[in-house]
Backbone as CSV, one residue per row, in Angstrom:
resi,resn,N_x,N_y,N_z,CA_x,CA_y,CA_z,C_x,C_y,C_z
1,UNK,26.696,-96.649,116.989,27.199,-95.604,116.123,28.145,-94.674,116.851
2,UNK,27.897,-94.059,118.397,28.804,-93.519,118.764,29.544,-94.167,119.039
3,UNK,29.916,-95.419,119.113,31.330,-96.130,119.534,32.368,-96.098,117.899
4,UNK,31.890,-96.517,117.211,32.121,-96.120,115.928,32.943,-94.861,115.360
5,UNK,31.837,-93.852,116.249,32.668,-92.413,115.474,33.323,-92.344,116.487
6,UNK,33.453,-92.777,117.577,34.787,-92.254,118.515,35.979,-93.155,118.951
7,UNK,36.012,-94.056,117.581,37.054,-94.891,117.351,37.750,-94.134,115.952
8,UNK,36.970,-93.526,115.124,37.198,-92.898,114.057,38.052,-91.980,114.264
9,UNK,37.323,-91.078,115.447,38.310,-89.773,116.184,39.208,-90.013,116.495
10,UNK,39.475,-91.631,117.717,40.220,-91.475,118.062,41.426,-92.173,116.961
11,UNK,41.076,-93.098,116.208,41.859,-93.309,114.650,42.781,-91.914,114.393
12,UNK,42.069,-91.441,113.894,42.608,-90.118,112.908,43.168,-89.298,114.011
13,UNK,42.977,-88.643,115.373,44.034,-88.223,116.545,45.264,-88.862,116.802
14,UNK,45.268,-90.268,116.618,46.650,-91.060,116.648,47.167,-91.076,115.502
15,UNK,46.583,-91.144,114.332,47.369,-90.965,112.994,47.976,-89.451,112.689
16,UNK,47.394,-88.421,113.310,47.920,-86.979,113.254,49.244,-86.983,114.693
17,UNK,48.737,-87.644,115.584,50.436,-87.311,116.711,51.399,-88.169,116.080
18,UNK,50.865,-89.307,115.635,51.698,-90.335,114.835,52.415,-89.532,113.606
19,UNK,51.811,-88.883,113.059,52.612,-88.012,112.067,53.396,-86.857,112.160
20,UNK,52.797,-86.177,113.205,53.624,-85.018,113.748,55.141,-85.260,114.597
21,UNK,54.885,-86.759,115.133,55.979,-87.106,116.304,57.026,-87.692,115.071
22,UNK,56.581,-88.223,113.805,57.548,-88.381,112.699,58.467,-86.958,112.159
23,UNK,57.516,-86.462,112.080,58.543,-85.068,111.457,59.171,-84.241,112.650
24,UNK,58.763,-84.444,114.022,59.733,-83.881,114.750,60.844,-84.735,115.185
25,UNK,60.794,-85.831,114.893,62.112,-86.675,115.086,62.912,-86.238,114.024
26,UNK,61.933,-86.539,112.606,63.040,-86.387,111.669,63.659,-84.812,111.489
27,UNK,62.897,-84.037,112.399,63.684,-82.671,112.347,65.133,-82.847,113.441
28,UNK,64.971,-83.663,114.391,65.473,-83.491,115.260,66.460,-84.314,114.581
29,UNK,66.503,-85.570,113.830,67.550,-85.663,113.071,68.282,-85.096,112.678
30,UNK,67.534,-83.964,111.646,68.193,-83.113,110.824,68.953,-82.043,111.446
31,UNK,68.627,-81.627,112.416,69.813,-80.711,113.470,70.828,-81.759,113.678
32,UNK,71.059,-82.809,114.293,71.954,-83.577,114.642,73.146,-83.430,113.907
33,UNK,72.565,-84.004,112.200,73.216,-84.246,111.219,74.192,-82.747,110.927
34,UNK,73.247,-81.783,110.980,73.732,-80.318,110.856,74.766,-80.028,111.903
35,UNK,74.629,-80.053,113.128,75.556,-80.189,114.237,76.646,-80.692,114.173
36,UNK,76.740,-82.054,113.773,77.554,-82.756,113.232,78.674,-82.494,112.351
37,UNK,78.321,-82.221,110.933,78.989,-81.099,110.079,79.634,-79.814,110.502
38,UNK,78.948,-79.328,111.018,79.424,-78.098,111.536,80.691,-78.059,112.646
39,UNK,80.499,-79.576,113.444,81.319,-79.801,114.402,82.624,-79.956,113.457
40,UNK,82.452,-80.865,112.385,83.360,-80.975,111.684,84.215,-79.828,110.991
41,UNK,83.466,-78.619,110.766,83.849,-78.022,109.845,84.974,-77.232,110.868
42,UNK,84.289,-77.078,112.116,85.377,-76.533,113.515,86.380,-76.966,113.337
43,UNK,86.268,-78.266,114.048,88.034,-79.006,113.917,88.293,-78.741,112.458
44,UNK,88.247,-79.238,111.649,89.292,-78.495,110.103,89.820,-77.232,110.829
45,UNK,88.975,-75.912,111.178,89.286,-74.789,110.956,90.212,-74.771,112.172
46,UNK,90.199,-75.424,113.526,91.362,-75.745,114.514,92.945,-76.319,113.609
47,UNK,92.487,-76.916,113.191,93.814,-77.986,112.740,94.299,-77.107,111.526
48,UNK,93.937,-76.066,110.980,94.447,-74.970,109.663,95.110,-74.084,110.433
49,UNK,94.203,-73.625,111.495,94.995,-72.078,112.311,96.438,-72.384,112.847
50,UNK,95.861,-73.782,113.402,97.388,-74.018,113.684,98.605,-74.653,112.973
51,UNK,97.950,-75.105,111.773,99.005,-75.136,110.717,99.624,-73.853,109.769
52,UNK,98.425,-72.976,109.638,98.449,-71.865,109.172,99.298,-70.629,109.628
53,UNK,98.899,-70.668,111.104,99.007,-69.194,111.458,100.010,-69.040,112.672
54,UNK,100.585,-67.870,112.594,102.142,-67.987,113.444,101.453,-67.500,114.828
55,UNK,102.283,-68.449,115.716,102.160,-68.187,117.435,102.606,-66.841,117.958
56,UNK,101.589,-66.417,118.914,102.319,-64.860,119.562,103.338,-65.317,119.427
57,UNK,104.189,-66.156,120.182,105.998,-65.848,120.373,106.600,-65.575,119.039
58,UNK,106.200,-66.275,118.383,106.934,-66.291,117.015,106.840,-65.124,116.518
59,UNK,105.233,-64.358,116.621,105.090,-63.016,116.096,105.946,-62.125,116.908
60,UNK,106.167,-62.033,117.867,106.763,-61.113,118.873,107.935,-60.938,118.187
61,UNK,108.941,-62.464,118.653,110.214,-62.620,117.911,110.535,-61.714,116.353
62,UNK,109.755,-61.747,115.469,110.235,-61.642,114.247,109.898,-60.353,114.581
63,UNK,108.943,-59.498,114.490,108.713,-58.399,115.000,109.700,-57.569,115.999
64,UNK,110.118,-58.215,116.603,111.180,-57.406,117.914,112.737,-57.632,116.844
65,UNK,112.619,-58.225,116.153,113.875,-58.035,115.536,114.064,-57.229,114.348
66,UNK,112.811,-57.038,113.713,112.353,-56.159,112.544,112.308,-54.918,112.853
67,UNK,111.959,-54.442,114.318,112.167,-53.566,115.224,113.864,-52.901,115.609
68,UNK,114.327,-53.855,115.922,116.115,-54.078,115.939,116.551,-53.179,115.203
69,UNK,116.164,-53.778,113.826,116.489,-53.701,112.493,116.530,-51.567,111.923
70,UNK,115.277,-51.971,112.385,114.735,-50.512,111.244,115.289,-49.367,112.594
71,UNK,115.616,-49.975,113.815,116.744,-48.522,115.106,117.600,-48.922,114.566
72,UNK,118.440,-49.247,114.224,119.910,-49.517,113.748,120.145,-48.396,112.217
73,UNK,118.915,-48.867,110.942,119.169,-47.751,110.252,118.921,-46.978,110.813
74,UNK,117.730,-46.256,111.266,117.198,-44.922,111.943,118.816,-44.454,112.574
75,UNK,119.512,-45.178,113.430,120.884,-44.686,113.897,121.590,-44.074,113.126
76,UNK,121.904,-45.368,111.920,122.908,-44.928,111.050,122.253,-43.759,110.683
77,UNK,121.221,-43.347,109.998,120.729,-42.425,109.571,120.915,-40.751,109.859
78,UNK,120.761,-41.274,111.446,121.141,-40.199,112.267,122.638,-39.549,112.403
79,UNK,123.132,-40.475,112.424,125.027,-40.112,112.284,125.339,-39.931,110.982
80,UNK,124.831,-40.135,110.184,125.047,-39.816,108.546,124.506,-38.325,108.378
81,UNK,123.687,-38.042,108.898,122.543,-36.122,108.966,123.530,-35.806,109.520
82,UNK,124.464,-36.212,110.633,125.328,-35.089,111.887,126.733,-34.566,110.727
83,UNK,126.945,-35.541,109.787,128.115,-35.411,109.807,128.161,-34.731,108.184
């Protein structure tokens, strides 16, 4: 009889790690999968910025000339008040 119940125990101890080591794989799946996606969703958002969005130089450029721009009236402006 005790060989019995401590085949029982040990039954039902391997059927509980046996079940627990299932759902932590399949958790550990489920991060993967999540990781995964997410990795994905990165690159998209790499490959938009740089389709999207203007380079310092470019910003500088348009800016330093918009700059140009608005001293030149401010000038005129100024010689137009003198006179």
């Amino acid at each position: 009889m005790d060989n019995a119940l401590f085949q029982i125990i040990v039954g039902v101890a391997g059927a509980a790690v046996s079940f627990i080591a299932a759902r932590i794989l399949q958790a550990i799946r489920d991060v993967e999968t999540r990781l995964d996606k997410l990795s994905d969703k990165i690159n998209e958002l790499e490959v938009a910025m740089a389709k999207y969005y203007v380079s310092q130089n470019q910003f500088n450029t348009v800016t330093g000339s918009l700059f140009n721009k608005i001293d030149k009236i401010d000038d005129k402006l100024a010689h137009k008040a003198d006179k």
